[in-house]
N, CA, C and O atoms as a MOPAC input file, in Angstrom:
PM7 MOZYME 1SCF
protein

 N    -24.17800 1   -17.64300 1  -115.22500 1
 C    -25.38400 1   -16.84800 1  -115.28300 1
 C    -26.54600 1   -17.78800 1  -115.61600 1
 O    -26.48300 1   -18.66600 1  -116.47700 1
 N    -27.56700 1   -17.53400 1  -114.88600 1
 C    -28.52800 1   -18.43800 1  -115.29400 1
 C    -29.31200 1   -18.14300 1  -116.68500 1
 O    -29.35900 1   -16.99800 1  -117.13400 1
 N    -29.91800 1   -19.22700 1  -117.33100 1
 C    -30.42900 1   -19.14600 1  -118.83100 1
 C    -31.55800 1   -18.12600 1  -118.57500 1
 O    -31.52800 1   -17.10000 1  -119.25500 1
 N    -32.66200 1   -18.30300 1  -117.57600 1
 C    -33.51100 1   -17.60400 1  -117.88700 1
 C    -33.16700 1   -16.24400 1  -117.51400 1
 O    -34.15300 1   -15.55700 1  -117.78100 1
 N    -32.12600 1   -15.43100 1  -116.96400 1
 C    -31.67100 1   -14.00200 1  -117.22000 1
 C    -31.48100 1   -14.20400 1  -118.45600 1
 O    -32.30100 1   -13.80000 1  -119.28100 1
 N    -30.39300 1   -14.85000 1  -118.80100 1
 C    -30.04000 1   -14.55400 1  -120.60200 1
 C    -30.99400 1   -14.52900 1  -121.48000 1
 O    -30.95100 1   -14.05000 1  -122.61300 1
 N    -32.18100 1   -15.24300 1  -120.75600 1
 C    -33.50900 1   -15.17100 1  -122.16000 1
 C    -33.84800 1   -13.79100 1  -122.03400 1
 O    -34.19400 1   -13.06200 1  -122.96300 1
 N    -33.70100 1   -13.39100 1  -120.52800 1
 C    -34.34700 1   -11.90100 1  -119.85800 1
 C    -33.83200 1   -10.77400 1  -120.98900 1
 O    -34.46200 1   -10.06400 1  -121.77300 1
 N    -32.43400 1   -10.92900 1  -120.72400 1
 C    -31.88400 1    -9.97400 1  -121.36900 1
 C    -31.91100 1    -9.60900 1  -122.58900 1
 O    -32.01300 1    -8.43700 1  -122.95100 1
 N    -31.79500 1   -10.86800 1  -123.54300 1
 C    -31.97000 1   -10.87200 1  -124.92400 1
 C    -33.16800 1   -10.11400 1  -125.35400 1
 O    -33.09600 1    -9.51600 1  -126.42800 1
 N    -34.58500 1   -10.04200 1  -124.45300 1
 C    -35.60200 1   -10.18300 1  -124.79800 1
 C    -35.91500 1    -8.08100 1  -124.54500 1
 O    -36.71200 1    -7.30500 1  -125.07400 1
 N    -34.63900 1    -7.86800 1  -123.32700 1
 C    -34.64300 1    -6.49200 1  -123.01500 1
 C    -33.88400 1    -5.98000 1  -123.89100 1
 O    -33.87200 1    -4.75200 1  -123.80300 1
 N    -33.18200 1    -6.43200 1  -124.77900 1
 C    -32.08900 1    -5.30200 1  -125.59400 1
 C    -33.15700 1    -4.53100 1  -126.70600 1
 O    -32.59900 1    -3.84700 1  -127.56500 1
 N    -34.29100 1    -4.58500 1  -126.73100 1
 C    -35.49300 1    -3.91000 1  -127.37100 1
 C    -35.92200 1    -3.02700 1  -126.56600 1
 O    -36.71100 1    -2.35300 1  -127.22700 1
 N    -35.87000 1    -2.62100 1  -125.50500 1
 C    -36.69100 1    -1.79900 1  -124.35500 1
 C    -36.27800 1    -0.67100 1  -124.61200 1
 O    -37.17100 1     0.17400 1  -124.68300 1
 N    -34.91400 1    -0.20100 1  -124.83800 1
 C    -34.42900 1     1.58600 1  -125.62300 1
 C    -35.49900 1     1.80000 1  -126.21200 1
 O    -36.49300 1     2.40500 1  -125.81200 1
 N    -35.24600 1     1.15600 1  -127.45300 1
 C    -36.58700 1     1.51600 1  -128.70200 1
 C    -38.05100 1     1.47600 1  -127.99300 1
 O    -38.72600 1     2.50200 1  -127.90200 1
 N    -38.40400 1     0.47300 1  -127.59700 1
 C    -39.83400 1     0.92800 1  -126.89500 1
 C    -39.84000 1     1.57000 1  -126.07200 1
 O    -41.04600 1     1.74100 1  -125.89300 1
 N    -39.10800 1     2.37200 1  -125.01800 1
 C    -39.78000 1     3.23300 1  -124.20400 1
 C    -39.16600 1     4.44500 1  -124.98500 1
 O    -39.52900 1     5.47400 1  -124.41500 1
 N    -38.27100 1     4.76000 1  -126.21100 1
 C    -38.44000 1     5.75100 1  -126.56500 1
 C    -40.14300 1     6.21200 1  -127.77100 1
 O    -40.80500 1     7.24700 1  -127.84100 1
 N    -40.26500 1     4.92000 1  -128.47600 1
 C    -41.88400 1     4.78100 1  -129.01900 1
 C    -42.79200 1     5.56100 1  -127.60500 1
 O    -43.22800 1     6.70200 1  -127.45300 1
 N    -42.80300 1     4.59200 1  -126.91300 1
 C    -43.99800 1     4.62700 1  -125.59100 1
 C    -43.50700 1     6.30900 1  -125.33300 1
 O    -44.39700 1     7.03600 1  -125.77700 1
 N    -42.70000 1     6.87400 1  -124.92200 1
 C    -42.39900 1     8.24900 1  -124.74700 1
 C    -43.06400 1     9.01100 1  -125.80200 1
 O    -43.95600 1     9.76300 1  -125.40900 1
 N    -42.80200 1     8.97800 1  -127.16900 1
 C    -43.58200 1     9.55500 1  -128.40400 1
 C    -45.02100 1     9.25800 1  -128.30000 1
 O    -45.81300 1    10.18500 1  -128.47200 1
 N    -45.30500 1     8.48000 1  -128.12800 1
 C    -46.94600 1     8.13400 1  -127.79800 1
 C    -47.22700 1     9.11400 1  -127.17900 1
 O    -47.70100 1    10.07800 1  -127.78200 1
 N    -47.02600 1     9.15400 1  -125.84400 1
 C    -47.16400 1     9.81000 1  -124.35000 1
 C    -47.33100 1    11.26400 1  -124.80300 1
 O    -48.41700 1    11.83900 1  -124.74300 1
 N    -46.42700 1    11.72100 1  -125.17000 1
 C    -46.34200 1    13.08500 1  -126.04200 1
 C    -47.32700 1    13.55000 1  -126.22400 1
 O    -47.86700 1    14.35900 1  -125.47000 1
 N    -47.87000 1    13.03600 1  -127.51300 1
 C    -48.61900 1    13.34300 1  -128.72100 1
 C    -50.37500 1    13.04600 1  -128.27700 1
 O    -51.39600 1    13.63600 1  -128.63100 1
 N    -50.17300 1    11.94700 1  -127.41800 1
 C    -51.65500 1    11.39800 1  -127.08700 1
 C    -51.72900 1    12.91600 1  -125.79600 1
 O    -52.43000 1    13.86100 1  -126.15900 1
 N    -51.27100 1    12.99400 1  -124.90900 1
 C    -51.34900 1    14.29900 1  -124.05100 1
 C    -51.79000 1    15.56400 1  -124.57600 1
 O    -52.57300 1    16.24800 1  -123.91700 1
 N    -51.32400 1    15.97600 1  -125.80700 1
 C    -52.03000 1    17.05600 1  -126.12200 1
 C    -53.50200 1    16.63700 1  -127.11300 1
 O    -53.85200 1    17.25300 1  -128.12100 1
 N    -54.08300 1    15.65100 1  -126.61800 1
 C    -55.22200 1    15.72800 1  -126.87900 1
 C    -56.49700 1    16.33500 1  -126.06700 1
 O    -57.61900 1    16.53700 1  -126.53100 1
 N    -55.95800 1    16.62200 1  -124.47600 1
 C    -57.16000 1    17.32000 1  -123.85700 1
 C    -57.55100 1    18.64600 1  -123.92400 1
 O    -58.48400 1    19.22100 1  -123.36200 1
 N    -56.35200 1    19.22000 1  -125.01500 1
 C    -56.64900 1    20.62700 1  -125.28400 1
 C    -58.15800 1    20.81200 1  -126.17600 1
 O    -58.90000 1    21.79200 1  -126.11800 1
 N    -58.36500 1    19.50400 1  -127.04600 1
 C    -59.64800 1    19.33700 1  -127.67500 1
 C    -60.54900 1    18.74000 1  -126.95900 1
 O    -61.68900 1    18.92400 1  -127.38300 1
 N    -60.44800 1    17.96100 1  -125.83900 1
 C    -61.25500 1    17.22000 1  -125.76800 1
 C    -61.98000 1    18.31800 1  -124.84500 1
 O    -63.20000 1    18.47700 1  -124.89300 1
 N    -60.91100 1    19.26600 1  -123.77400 1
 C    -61.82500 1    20.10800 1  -122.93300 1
 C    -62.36400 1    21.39400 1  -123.29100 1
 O    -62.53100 1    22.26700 1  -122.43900 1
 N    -62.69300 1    21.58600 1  -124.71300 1
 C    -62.99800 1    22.76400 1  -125.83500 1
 C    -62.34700 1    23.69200 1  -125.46300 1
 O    -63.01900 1    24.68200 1  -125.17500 1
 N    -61.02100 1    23.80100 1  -125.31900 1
 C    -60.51000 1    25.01400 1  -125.55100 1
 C    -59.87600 1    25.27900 1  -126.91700 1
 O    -59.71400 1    26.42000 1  -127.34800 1
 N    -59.55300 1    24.26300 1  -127.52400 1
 C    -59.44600 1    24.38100 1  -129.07100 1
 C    -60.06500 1    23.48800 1  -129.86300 1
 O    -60.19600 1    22.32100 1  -129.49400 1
 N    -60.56700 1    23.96900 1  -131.16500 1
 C    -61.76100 1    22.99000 1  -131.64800 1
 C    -60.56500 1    22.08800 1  -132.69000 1
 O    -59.33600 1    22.01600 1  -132.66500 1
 N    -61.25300 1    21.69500 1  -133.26100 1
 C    -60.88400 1    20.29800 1  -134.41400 1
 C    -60.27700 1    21.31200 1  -135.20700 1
 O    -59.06200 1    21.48000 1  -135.31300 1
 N    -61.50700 1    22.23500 1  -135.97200 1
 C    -61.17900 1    22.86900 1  -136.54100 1
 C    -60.02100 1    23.76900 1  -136.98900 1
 O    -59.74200 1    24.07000 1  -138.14900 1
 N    -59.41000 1    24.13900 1  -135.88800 1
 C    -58.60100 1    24.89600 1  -135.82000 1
 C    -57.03800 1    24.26100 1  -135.32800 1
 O    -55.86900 1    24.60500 1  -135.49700 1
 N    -57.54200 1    23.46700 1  -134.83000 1
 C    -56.00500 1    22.04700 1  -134.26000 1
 C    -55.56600 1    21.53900 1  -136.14800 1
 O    -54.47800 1    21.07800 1  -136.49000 1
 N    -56.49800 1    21.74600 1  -136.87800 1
 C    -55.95100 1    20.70800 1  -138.10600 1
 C    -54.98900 1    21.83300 1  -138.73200 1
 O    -55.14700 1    23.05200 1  -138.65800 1
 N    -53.87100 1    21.07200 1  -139.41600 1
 C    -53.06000 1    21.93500 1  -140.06200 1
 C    -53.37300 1    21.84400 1  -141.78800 1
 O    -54.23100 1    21.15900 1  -142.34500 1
 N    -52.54500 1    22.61400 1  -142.29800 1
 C    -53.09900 1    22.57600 1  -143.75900 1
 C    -51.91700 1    22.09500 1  -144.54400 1
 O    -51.19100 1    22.91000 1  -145.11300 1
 N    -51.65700 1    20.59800 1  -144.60900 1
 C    -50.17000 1    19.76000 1  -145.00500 1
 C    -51.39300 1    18.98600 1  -146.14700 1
 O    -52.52500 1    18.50500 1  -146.11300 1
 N    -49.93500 1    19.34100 1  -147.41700 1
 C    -50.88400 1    18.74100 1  -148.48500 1
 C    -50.76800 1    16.81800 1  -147.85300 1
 O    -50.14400 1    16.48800 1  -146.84500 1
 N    -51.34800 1    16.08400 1  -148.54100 1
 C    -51.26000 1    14.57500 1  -148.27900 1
 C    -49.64900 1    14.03700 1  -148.50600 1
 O    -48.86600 1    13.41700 1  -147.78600 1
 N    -49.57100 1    14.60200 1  -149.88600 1
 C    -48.11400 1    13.78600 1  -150.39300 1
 C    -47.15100 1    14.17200 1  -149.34000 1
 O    -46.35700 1    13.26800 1  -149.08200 1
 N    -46.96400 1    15.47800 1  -148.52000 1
 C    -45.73400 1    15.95100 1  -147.78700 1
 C    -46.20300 1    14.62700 1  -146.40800 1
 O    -45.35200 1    13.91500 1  -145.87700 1
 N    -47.15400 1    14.59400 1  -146.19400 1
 C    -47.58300 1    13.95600 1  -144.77200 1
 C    -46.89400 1    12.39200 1  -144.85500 1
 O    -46.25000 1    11.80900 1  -143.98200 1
 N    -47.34000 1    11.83900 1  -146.49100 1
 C    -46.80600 1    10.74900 1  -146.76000 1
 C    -45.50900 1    10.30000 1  -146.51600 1
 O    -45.00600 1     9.46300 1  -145.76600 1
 N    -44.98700 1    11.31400 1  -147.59800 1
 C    -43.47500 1    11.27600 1  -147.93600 1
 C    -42.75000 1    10.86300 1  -146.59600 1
 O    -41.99500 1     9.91900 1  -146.36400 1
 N    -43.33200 1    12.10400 1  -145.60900 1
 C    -42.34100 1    12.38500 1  -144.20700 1
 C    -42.89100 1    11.13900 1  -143.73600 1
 O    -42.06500 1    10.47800 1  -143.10700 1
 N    -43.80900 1    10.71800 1  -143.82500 1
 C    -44.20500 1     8.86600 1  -142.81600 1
 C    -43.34800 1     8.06800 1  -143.52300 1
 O    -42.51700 1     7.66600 1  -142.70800 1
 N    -42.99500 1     7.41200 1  -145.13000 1
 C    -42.10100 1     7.18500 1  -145.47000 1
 C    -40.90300 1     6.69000 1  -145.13500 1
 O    -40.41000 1     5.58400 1  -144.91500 1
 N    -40.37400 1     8.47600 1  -145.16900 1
 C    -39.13600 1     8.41900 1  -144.66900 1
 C    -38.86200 1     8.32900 1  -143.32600 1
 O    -37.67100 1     8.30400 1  -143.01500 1
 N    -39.62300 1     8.27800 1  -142.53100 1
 C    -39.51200 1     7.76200 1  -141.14300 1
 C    -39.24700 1     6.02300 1  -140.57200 1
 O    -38.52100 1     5.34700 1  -139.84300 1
 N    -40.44100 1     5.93100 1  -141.52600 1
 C    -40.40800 1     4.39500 1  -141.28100 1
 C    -39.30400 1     3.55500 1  -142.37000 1
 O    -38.94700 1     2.39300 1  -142.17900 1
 N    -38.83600 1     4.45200 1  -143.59600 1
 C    -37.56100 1     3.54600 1  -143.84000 1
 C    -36.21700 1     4.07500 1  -142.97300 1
 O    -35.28600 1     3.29100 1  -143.15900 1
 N    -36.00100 1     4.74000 1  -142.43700 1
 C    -35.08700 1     5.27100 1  -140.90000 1
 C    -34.95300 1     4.65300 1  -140.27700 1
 O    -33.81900 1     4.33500 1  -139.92100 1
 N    -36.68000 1     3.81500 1  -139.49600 1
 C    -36.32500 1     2.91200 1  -138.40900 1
 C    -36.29800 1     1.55500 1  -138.80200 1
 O    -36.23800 1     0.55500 1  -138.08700 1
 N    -36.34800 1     1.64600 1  -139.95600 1
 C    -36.38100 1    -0.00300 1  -140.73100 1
 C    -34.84200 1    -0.39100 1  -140.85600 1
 O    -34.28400 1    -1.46600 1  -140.63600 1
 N    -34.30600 1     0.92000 1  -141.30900 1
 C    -32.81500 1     0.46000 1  -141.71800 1
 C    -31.72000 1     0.43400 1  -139.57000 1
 O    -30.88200 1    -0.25400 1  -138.98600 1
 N    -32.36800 1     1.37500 1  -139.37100 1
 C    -31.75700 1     1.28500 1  -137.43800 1
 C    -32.24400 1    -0.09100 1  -136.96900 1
 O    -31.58000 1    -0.69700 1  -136.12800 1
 N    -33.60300 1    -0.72400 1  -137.57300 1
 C    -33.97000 1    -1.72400 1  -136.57700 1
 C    -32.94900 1    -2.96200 1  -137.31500 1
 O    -32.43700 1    -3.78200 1  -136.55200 1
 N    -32.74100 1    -3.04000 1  -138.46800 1
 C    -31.85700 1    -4.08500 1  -139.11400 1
 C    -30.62100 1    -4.15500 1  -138.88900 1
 O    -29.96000 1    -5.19200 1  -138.93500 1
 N    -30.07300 1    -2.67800 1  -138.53700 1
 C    -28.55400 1    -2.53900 1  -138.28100 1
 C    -28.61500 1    -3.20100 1  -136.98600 1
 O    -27.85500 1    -4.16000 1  -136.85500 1
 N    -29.28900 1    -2.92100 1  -136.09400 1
 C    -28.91700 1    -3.30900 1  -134.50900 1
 C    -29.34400 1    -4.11000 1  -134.80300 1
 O    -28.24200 1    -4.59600 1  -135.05900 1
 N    -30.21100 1    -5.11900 1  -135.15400 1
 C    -30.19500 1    -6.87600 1  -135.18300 1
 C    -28.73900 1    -7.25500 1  -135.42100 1
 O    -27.96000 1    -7.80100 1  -134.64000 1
 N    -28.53100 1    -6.81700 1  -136.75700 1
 C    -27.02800 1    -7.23600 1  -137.20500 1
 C    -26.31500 1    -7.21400 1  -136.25100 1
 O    -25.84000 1    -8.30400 1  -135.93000 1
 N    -25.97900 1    -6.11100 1  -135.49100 1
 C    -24.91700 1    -6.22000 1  -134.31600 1
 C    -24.93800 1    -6.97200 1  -133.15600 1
 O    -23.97200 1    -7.51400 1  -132.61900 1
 N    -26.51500 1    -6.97600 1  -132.66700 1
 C    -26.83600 1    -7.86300 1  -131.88600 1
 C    -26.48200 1    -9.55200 1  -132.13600 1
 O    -25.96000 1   -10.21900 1  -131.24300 1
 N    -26.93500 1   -10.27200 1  -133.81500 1
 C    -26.74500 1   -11.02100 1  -133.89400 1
 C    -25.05000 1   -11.94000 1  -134.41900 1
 O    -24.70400 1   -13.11900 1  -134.49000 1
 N    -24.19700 1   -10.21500 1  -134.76600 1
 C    -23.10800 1   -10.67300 1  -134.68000 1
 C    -22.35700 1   -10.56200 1  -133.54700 1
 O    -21.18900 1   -10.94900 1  -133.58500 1
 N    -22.79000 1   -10.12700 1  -132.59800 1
 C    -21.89000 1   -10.39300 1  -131.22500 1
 C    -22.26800 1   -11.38000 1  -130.60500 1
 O    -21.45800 1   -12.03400 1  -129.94800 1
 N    -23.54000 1   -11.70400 1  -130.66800 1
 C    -24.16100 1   -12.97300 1  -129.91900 1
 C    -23.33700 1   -14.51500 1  -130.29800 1
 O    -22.82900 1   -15.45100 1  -129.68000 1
 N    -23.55800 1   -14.12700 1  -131.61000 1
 C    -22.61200 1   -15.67000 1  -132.43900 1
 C    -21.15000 1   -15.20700 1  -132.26900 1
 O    -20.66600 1   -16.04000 1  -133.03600 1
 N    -20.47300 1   -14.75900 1  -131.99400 1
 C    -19.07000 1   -14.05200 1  -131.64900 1
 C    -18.66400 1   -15.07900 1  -130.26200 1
 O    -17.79000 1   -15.93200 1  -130.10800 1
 N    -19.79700 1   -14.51800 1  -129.32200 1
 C    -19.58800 1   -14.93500 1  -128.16800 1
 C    -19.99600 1   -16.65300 1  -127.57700 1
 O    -19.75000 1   -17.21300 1  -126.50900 1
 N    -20.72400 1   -17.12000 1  -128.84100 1
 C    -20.64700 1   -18.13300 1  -128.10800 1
 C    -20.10600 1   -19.10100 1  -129.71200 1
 O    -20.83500 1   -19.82300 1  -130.39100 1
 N    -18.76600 1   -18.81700 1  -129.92500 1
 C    -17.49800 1   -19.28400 1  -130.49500 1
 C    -16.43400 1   -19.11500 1  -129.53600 1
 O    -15.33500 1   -19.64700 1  -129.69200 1
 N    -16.78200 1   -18.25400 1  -128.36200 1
 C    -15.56200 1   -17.93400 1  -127.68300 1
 C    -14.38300 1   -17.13900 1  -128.02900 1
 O    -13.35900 1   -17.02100 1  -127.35700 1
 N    -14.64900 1   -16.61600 1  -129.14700 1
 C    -13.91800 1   -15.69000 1  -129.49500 1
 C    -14.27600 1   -14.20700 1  -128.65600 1
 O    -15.37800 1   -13.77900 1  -128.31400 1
 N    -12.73800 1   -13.53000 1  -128.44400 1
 C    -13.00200 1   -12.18800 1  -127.80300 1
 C    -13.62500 1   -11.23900 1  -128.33400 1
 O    -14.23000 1   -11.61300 1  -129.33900 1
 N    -13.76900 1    -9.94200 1  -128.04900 1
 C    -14.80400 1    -9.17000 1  -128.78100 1
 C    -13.30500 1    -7.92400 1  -129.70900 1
 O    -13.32200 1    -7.21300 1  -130.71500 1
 N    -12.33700 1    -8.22700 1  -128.75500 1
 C    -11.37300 1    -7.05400 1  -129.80000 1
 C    -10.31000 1    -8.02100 1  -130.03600 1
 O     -9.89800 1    -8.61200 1  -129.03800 1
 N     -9.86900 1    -8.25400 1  -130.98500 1
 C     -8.49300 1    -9.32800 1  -131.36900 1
 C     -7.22100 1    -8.05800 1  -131.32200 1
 O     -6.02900 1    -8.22100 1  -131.58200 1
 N     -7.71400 1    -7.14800 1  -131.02600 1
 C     -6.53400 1    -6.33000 1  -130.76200 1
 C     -5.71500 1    -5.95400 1  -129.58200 1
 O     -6.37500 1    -5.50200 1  -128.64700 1
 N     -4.54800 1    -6.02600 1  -129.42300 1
 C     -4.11600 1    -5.75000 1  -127.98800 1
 C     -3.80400 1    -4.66900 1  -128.26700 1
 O     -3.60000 1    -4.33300 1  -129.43400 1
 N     -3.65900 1    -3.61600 1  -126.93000 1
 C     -3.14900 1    -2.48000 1  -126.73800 1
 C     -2.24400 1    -2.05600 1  -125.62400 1
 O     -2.49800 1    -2.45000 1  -124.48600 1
 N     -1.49500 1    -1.49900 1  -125.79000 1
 C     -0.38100 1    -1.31500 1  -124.95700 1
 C     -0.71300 1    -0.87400 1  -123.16500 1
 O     -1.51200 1     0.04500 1  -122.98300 1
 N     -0.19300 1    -1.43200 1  -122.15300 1
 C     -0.52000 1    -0.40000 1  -121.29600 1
 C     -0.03200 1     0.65900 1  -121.20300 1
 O      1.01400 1     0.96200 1  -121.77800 1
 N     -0.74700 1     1.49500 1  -120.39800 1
 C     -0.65900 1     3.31000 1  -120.22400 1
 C      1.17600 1     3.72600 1  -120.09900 1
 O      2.04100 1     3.23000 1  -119.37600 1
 N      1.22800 1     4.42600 1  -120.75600 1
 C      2.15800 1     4.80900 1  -121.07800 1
 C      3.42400 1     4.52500 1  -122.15000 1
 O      4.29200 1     5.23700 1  -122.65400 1
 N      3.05700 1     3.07900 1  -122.22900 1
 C      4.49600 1     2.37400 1  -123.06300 1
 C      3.85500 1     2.60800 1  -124.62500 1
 O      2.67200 1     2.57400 1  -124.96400 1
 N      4.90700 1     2.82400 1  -125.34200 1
 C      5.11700 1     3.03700 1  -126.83300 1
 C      4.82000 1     1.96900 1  -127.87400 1
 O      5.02400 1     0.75700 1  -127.80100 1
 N      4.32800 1     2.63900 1  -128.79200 1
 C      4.46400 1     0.91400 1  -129.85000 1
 C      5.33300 1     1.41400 1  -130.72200 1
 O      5.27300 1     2.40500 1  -131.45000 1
 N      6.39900 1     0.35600 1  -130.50500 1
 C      7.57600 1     0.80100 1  -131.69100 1
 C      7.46700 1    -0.06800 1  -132.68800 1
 O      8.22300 1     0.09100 1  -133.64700 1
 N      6.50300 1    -1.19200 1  -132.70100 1
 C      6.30900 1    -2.70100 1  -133.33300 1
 C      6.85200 1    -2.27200 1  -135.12200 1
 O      7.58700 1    -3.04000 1  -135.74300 1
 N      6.36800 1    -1.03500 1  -135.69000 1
 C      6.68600 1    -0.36500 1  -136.82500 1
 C      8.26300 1    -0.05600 1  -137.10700 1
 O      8.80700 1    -0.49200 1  -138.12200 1
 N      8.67900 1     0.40900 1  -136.52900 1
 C      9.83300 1     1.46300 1  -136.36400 1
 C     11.29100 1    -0.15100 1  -137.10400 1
 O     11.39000 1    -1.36900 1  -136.95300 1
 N     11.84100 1     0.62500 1  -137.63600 1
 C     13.00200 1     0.33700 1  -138.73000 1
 C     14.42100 1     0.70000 1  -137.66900 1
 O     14.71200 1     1.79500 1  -137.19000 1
 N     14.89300 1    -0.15400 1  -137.56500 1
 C     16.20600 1     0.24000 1  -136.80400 1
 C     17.06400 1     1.19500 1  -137.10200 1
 O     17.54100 1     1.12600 1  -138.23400 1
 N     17.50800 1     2.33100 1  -136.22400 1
 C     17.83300 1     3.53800 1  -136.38400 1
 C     17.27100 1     4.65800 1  -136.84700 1
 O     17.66100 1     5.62800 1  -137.49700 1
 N     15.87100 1     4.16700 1  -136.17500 1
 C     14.83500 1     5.33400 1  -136.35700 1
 C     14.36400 1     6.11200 1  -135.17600 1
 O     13.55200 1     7.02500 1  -135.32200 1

């Protein structure tokens, strides 16, 4: 495979998360022409959320995607170093379809 795909790719395993952001944007910025073409004023678009609840919930949002954005580094950066040790990704074998694992089993069982 050539390097500069692999830079490609590395650089795309972020693109989930941003086009689900860019989607939330898209959203939220769209229902802005309901004000802008006066069919509903300011006035009446604002809700009545004390500050601390508005906070809290930003907060806890952004420690959500803090702890998702650290986990998937982690995984990202432990499979990456995985793979170039050459080690496989499952050290486990599994039987083919159908055959039994008796590997346990005590003679005359």
């Amino acid at each position: 495979m050539p390097r500069a795909a692999l830079y490609a790719f590395c650089a795309m395993s972020f693109s989930g998360w941003i086009a689900t952001l860019a989607g939330w944007y898209t959203t939220e910025i769209g229902r802005q022409p309901w004000l802008v073409q006066g069919v509903l004023t300011t006035k009446d678009a604002v809700s009545d959320v004390p500050s601390a609840m508005v906070l809290s919930t930003l907060i806890g949002y952004l420690v959500v995607y803090a702890v998702l954005i650290v986990a998937y580094i982690g995984v990202i950066t432990y499979l990456a170093r995985k793979a170039t040790r050459g080690e496989p990704f499952s050290s486990r074998t599994y039987p083919r379809r159908g055959e039994a694992v008796a590997s346990n089993l005590q003679p005359g069982e």
